[in-house]
C-alpha positions in Angstrom: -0.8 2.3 8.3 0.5 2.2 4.3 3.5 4.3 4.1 2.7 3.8 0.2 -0.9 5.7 0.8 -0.3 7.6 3.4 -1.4 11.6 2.9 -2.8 10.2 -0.8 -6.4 11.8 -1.3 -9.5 9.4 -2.5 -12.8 10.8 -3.6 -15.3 8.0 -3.0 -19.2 8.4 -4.3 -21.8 7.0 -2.6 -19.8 7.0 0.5 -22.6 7.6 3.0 -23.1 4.0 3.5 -22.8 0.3 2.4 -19.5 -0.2 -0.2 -18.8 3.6 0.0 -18.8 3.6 3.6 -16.5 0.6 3.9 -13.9 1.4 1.7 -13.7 5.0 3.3 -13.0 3.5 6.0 -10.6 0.6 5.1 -8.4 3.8 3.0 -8.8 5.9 6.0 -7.5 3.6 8.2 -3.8 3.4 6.1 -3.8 7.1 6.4 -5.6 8.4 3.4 -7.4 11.7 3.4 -11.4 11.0 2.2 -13.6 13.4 0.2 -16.7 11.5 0.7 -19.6 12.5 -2.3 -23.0 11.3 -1.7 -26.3 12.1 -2.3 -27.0 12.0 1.7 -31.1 11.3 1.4 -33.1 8.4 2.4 -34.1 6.1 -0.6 -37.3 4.9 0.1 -39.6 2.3 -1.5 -43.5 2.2 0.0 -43.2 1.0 3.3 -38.9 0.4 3.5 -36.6 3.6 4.4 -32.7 3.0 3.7 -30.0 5.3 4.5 -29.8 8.6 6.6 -29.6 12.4 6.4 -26.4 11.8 9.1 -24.9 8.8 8.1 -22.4 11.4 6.3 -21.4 13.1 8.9 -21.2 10.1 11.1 -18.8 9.0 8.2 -16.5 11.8 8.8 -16.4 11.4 12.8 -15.2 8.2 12.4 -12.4 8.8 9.5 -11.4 11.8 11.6 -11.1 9.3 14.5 -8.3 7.2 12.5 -6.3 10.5 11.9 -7.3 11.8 8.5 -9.0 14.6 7.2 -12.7 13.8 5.8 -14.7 16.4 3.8 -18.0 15.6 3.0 -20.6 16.9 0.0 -24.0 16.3 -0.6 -25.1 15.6 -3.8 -26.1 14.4 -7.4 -23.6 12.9 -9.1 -25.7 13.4 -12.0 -25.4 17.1 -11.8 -22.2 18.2 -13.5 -22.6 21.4 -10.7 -22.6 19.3 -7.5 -19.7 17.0 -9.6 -17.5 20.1 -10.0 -18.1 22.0 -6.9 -17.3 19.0 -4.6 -14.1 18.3 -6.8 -13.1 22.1 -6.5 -13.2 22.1 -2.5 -11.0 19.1 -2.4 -8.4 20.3 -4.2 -8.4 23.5 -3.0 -8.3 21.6 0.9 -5.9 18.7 -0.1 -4.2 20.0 -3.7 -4.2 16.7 -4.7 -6.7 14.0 -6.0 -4.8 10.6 -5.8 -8.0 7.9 -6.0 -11.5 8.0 -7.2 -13.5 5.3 -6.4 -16.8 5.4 -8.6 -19.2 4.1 -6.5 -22.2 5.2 -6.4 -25.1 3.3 -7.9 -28.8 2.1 -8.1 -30.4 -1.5 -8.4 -33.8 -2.3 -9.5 -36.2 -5.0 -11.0 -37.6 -5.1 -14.3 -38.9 -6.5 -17.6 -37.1 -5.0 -20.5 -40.4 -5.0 -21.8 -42.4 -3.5 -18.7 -39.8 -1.0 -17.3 -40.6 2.9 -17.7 -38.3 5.3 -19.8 -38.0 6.8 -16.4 -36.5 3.7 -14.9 -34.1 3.2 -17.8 -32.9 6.4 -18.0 -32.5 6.9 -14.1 -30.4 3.4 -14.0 -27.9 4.8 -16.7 -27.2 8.7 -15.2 -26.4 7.3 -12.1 -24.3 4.4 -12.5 -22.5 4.8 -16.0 -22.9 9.1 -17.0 -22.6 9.5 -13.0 -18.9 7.7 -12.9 -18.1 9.8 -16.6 -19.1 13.3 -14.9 -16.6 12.2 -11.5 -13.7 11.1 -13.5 -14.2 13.5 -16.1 -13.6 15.9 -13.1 -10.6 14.6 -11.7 -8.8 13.3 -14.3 -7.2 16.6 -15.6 -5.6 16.8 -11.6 -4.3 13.3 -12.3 -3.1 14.0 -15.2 -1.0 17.1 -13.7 0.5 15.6 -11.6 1.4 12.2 -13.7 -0.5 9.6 -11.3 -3.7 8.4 -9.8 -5.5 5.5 -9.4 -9.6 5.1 -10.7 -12.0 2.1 -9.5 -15.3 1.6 -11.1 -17.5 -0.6 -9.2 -18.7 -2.7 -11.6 -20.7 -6.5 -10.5 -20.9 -9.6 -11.9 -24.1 -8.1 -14.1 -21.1 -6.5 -15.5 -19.9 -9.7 -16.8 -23.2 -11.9 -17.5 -26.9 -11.0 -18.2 -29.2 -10.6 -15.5 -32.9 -12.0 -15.3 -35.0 -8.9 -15.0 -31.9 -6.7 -14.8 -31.3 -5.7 -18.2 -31.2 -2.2 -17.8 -28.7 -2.7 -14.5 -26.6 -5.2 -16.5 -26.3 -2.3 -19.0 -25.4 -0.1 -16.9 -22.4 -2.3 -15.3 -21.1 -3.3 -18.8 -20.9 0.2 -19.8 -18.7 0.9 -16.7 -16.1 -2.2 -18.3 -15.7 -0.2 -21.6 -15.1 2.6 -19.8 -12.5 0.9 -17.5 -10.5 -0.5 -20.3 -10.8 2.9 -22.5 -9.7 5.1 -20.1 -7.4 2.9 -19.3 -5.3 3.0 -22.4 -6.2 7.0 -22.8 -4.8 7.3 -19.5 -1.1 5.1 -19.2 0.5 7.7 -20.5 0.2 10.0 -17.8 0.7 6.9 -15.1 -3.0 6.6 -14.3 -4.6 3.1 -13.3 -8.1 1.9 -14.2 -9.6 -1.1 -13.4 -13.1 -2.2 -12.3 -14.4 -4.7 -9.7 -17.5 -6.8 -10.0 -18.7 -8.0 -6.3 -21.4 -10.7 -6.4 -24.5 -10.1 -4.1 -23.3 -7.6 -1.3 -24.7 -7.3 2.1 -26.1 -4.3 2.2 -28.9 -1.8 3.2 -29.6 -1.3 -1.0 -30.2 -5.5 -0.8 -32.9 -5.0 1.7 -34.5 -2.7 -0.3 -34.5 -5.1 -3.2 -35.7 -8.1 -0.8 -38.5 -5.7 0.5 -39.7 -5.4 -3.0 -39.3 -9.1 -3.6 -41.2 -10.1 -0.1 -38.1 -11.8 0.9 -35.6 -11.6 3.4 -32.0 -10.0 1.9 -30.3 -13.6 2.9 -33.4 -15.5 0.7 -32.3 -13.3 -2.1 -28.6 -14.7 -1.0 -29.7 -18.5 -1.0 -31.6 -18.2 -4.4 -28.6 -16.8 -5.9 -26.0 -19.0 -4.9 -24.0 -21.1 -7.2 -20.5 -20.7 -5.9 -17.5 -22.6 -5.9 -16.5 -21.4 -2.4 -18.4 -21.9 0.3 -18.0 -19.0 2.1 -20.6 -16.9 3.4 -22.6 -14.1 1.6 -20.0 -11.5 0.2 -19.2 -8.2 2.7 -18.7 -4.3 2.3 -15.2 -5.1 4.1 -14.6 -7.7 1.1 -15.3 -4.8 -1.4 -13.3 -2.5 0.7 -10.3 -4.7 0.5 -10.1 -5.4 -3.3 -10.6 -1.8 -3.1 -7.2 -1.2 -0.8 -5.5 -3.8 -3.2 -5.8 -2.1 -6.1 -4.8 1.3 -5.2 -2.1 0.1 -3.3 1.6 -1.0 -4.5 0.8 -4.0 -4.6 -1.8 -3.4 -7.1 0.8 -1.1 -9.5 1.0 -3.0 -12.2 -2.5 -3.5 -12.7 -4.3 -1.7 -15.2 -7.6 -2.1 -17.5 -8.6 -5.4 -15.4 -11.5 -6.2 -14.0 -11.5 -8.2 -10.5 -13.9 -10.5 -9.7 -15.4 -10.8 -6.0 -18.0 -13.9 -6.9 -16.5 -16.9 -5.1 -16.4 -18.7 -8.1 -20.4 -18.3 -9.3 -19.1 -16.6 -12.5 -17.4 -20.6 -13.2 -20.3 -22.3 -13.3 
């Protein structure tokens, strides 16, 4: 256990599962508190359910299990009410908000030229105004009290285009410029921003996708390879320890970066 981040508060979105999930954990485990924000419904394509009503509760059991407090809230993080009501509760319970780890996001195929206003629009609320209506939340309790720490989760469509991703690889770019801004709005008050851009990630959102495609999540893996490393397809645990890094003292000088988690494909 971090004597550094031990008793420190993180508010994680889409914590129910996947990234979320593992980075709850991995912070839970060095003794921070967990206010765990997520939507909590199963996202279904025809066919392919993902995700569980329970998997937040099951979430808190097992932070509560490592000695920390977990709250958990169900909701929208497109909805400025759901935002501000979960923020609310956990400073009223904790006082404090010391991380936010934006999160929460959506992935789907599509021409630029076939996909539905619908589509488009849906990609951006959720991953880039989604992360804006969080921080925009919890920055003023940063700001009080002269410290935090904010991770966007980003991807390497944040970095490069994406066949059939455009609106995606929008969406993951906008979360950069908002890494770097707020990173030099925020110095002053002694507040941290970076982003992290994980290559394909082993989770129940990929096998979705790979339903979609008529594949298999590790065919999706395989087509996309092109690293340096030859290591095997990237894990939550590998997001959740970039995660750690960053938030920890050892990451307190870093600000307005983006860290890659690509084994090298972004090289090539």
């Amino acid at each position: 256990m971090s004597a550094y981040l031990k008793d420190k508060v993180a508010f994680i979105t889409g914590a129910a599962h996947g990234q979320g999930r593992a980075t709850a954990l991995a912070l839970a485990a060095e003794g921070v508190h967990i206010a765990a924000f997520d939507i909590a419904r199963p996202l279904s394509y025809p066919g392919y359910t993902m995700g569980s009503p329970d998997d937040l509760d099951s979430l808190q059991e097992a932070c509560e299990k490592l000695g920390v407090s977990c709250l958990t809230f169900r909701g929208d993080v497109r909805l400025d009410a759901d935002v501000t009501g979960a923020v609310a509760k956990t400073e009223e319970k904790f006082k404090h908000i010391d991380i936010l780890f934006n999160n929460a996001g959506i992935c789907a195929y599509g021409l630029a030229d076939e996909l539905t206003e619908d589509a488009w629009d849906a990609m951006l609320a959720i991953n880039l105004k989604g992360a804006w209506l969080v921080a925009r939340r919890i920055i003023p309790l940063m700001k009080a009290q002269s410290s935090g720490v904010i991770i966007n989760n980003s991807s390497i469509a944040g970095l490069r285009g994406m066949n059939r991703l455009s609106h995606y690889a929008a969406s993951k770019w906008g979360l950069v410029g908002l890494t770097k801004s707020w990173a030099i709005e925020l110095a002053p008050y002694a507040i941290r921003v970076n982003s992290i851009h994980p290559t394909g990630v082993d989770t129940p959102m990929n096998d979705g996708l790979a339903f979609l495609e008529g594949s298999t999540p590790q065919e999706i893996a395989e087509r996309s390879a092109g690293n340096l490393l030859d290591v095997p397809w990237i894990t939550t645990d590998d997001v959740a320890r970039a995660v750690l890094y960053l938030v920890s003292e050892s990451g307190r000088y870093i600000t307005g970066s983006q860290l890659v988690l690509d084994a090298g494909l972004l090289t090539r």
